[in-house]
C-alpha positions in Angstrom: 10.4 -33.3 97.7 10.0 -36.3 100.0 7.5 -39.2 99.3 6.1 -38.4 102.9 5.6 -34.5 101.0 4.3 -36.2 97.9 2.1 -38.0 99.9 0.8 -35.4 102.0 0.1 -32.7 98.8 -2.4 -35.5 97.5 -4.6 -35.0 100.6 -6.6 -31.3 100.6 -6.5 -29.5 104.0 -8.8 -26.6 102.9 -11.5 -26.1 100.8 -12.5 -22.0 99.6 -13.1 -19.9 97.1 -11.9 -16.5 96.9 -14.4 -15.4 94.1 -12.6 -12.3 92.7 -15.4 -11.4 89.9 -18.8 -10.1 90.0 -20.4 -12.4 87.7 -19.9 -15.6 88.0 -22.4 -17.9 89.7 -21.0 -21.2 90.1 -17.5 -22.6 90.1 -16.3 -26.0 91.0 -13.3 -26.3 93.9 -10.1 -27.8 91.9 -9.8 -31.0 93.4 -7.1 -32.0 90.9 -7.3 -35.7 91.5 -6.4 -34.9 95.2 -8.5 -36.4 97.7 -10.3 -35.0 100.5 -9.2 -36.2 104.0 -11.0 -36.6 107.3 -10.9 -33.4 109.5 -10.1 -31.1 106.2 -11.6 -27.5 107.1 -14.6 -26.2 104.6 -14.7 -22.2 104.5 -17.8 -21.0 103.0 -18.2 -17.5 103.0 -20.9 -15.1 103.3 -22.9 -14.7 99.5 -22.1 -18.3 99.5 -22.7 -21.7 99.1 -20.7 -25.4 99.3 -23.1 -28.3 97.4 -20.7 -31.6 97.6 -21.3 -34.0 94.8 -20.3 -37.6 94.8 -20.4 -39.6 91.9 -22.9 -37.9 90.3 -25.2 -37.6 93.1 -26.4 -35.0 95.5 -24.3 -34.7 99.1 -24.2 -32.3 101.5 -25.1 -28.3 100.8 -23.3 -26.2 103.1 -24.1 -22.6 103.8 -21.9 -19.5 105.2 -19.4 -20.7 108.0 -16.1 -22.7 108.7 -16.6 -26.7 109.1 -13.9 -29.8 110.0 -15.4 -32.5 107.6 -16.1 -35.6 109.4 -19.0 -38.2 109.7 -20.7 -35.5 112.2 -21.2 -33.0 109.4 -21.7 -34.6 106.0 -24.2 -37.0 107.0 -25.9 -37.5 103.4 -22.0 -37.9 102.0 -21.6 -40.8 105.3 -25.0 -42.5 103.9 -23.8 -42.4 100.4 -20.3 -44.1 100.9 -21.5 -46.1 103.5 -19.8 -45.0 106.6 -21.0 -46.7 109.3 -19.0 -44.9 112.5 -16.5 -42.9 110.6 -13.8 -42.4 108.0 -10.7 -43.2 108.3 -9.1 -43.2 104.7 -9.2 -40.1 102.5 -12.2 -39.7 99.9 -12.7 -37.9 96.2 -16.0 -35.6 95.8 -17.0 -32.6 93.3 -17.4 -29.5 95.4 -19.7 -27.0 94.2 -19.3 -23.2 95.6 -22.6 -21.4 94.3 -22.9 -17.6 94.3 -25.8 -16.5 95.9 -25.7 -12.9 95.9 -28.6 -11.0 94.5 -27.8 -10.1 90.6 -29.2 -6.9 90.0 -30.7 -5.0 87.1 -30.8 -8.0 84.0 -32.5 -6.6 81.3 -35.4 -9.1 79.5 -37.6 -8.6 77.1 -40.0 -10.5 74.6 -38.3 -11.6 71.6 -40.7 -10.1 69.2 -45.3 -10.1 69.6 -46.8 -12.0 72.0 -49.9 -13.1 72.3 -52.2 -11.9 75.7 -55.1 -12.7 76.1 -57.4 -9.5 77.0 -60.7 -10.1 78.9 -62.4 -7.3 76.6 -60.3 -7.5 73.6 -59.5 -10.7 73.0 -56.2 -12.1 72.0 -54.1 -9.1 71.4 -50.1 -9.4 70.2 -47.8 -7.0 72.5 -43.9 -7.0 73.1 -43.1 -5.9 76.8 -39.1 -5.3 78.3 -38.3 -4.4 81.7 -35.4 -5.5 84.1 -35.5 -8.0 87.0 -32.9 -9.4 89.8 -32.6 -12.7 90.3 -30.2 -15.0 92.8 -29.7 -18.7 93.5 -31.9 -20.0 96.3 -32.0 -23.5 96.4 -28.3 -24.4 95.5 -28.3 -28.2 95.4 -31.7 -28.0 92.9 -29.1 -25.4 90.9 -26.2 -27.7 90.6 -28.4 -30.7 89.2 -31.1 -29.0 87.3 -29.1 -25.9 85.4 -25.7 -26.0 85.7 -24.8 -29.7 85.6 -21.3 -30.7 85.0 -19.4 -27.2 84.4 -17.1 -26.4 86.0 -17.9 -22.4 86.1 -20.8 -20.8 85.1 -21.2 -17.1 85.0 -24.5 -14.9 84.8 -24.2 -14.2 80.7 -24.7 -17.9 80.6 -27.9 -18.1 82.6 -29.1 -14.9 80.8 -30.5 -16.1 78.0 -32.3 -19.3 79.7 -34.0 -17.0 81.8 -35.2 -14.5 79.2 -36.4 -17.4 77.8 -38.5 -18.4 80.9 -40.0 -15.2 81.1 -41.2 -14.8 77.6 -42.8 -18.5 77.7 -44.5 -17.2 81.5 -45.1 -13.6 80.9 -48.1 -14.0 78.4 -49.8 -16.3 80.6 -48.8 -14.2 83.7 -50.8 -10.9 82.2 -53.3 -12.6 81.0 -54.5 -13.9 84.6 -53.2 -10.8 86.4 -57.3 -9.1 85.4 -56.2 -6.1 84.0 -57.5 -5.2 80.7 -54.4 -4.1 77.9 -55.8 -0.5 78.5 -55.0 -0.8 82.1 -51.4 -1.6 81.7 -49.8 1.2 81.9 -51.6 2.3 85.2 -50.7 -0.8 86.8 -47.1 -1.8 85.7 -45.8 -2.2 89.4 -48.6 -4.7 90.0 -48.0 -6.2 87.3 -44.4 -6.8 87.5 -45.0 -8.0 91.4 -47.8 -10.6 89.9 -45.7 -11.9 87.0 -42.9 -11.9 89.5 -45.4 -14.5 91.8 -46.1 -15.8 88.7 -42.4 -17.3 87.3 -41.4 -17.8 90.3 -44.2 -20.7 91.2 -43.9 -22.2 88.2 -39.9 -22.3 87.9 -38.9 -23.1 91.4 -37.3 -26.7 90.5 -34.3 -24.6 89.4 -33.4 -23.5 92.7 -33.7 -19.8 91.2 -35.9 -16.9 92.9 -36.3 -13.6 91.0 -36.4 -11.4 94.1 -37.6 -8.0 91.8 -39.6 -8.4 88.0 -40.2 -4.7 86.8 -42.3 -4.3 83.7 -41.0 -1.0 82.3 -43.4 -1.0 79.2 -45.6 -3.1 77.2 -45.8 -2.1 73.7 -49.8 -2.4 72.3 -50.7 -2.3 68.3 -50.8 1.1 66.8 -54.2 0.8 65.7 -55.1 -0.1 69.8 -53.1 2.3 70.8 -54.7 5.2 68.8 -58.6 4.1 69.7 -57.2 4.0 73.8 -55.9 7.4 73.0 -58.8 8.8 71.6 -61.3 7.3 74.0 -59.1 8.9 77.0 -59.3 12.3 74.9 -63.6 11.6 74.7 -63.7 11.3 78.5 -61.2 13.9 79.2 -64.0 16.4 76.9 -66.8 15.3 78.6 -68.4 12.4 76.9 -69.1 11.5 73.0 -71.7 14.3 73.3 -69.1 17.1 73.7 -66.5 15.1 71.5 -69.0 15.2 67.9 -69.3 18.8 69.0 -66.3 20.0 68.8 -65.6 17.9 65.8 -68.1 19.6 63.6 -66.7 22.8 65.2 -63.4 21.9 63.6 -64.5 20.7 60.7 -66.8 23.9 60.0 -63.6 26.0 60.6 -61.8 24.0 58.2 -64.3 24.2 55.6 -64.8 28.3 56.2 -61.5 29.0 55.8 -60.8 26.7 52.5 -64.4 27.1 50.3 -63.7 26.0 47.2 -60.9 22.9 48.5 -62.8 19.4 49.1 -60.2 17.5 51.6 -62.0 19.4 55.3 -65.1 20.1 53.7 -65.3 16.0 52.9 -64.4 15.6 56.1 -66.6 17.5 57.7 -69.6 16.2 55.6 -69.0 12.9 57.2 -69.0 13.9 60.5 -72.4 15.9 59.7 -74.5 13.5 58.4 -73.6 11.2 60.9 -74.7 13.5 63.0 -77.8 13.9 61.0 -78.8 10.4 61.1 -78.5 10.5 65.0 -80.7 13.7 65.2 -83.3 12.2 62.8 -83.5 8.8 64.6 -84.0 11.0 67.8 -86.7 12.9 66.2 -89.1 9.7 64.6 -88.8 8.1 68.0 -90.2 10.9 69.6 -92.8 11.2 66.1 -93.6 7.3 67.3 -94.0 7.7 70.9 -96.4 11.2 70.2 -98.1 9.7 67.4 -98.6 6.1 67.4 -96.2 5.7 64.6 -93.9 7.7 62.2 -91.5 6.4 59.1 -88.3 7.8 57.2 -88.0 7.3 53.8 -84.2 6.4 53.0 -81.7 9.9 53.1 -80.6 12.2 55.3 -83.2 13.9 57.1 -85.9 13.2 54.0 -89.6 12.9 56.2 -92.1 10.5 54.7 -94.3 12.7 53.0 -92.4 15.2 52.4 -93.2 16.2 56.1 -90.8 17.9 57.9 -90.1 17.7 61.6 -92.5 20.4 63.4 -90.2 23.3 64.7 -89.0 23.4 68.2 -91.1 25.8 70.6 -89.5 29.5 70.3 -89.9 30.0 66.5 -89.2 27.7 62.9 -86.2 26.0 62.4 -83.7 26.2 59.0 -82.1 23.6 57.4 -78.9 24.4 55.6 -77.5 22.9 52.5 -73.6 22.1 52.8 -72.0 20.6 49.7 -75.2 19.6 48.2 -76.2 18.1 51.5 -78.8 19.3 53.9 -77.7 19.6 57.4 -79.6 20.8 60.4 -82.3 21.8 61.4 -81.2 24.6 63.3 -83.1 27.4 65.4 -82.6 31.1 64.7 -80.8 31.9 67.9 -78.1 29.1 66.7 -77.7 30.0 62.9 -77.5 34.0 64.7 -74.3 32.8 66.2 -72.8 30.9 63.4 -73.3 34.3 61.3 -71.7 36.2 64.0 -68.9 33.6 63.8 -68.6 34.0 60.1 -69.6 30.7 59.7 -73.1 31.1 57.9 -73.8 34.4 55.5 -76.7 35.6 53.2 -75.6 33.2 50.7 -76.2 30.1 52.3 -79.2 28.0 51.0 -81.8 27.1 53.9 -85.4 25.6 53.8 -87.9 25.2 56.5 -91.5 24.3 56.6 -94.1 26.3 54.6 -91.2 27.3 52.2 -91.9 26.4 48.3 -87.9 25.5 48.2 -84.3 26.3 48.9 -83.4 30.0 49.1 -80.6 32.0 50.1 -80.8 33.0 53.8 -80.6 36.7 53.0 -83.9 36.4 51.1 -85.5 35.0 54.3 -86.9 38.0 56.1 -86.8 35.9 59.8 -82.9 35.6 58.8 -82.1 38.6 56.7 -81.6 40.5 59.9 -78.6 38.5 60.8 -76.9 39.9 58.1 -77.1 43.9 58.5 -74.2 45.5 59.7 -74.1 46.6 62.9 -76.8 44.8 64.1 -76.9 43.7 68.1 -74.4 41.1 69.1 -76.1 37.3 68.9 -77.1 36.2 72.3 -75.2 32.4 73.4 -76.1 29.7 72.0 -79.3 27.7 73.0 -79.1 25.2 76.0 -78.5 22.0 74.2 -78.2 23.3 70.5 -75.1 21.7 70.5 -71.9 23.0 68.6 -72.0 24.6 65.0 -72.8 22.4 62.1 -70.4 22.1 59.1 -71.8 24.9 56.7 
């Protein structure tokens, strides 16, 4: 080779990149020492960018298309070598090409708990993964802020960095979004199109734009996610009302099948005197607001005195003992059914008022009747006797 071929191979005539992968974001145009020359042709192809570099600042950023580099076209490069009217000589630069396809489906997720911060639970620890695509707008801010001097850097590389940006925006990013934790799961598009707002605001010096953020879950505590659970099961029923009814009617079942074990009857007990306590308080505000004024002594269902509660209207009502606890009281029609339903027999203790003490229901002649065989098939329930007590 000539020194008029030597010569000539140290000048570059075209600049491109034929990117041949599917990864790779940035890679740097092999200059090998050469120099550029005045007229060379740029080719910048579509999914692409051209960011010129000269030492170690910030030229020209081409976009998609074909360009003859002269003073006309790389007017930041002509200010920074000082080109008044033109060049004539040939000149060394860094030349960038940046991918700037969309990169679809990269999986994130939160390193372990976070903290959110619920508006009605307070500060609750969650882990949350989904996927998101992502893609380079701003390619001049990418070459100086993320990718610096390397000469190639592919999508694995950026990974990483941007799980890590997500994690550090995400908690603050559901926190202001206004849903409660409970609400999540109903709103998981909006979610992932607020965090999405979100990152990108407050990461946009990097020159990147996530252009999708899909929250696929958000993982709550167990013990949350067992009281959200049960809650949606208590509206589902019908209320708290309908929720303790059923309850004792499980319980009572339990304890019915299993006399002599502890484990539902305990249960049940619980659920009972809870119960109880409600219907009592019930009954002394009513005893205050009919009578100027009307105490409990401490227990469960024990009237000051030794008074009972007066009966409802339509005959006396029974209370039932259960374990050694009273439960109750309970009209006639009501303990009818539970007999029917096997769930109350001549055995079981009762008391009501005017009574000298506990005795077996089949030795009460009002309830003695509910026991003969093939007696008349108990009418329903009363309106608002509620379900079957734990006996």
């Amino acid at each position: 080779m000539g020194l008029l071929d030597w010569a000539k191979s140290q000048f570059i005539d075209v600049i491109e990149w034929q990117d041949q992968s599917t990864d790779t974001i940035l890679h740097q145009y092999d200059c090998r020492g050469n120099e550029i020359k005045n007229g060379a042709q740029l080719i910048v192809r579509e999914s692409q960018a051209a960011v010129f570099i000269h030492e170690g600042e910030l030229g020209d950023v081409f976009m998609p298309g074909k360009y003859t580099l002269d003073t006309n076209n790389i007017p930041v490069l002509t200010s920074l070598k000082s080109w008044k009217y033109a060049f004539n000589s040939p000149f060394k630069c860094e030349v960038y090409f940046v991918n700037t396809k969309i990169f679809t489906a990269q999986k994130w997720g939160t390193p372990g708990e976070v903290i959110v911060s619920d508006p009605k639970y307070g500060d609750i620890s969650v882990r949350a993964f989904g996927t998101y695509s992502v893609k380079v707008a701003d390619p001049g801010a990418f070459v100086t802020k993320v990718s610096g001097t390397k000469s190639e850097y592919k999508m694995e590389e950026i990974a990483d960095e941007l799980r890590s940006i997500i994690a550090q925006n995400i908690t603050i990013a559901l926190g202001q979004s206004g849903y409660s934790v409970a609400q999540y799961a109903a709103h998981l598009r909006d979610l992932g199109q607020y965090c999405e707002q979100y990152i990108n605001e407050e990461n946009k010096d990097y020159g990147l734009q996530f252009t999708k953020f899909l929250i696929n879950n958000v993982n709550l505590p167990e013990d949350l996610q067992k009281a959200l659970k049960e809650g949606v099961s208590i509206n589902m029923m019908g209320g708290m009302g309908t929720y303790q009814a059923k309850a004792q009617a499980d319980a009572m079942k339990a304890a019915a099948a299993n006399p002599g074990g502890g484990g539902g009857m305990e249960g049940m007990m619980g659920m009972m005197m809870m119960q109880n306590m409600m219907n009592q308080q019930n009954m002394m505000n009513q005893q205050h607001m009919m009578q100027g004024g009307y105490g409990m002594q401490q227990g469960y269902g024990q009237p000051m005195g030794g008074m009972a509660p007066p009966p409802m209207p339509g005959g006396a009502q029974y209370y039932v003992a259960v374990n050694g606890q009273q439960t109750g009281p309970y009209p006639v029609s009501q303990l009818q059914q539970y007999a029917a339903q096997g769930q109350f027999n001549a055995q079981s203790m009762v008391w009501a008022q005017g009574m000298a003490g506990w005795t077996a229901a089949g030795q009460v002649p009002e309830l003695a009747a509910l026991f003969n065989a093939g007696g008349a098939v108990p009418p329903p329930p009363m309106p608002g006797a509620g379900a079957p007590p734990a006996l």
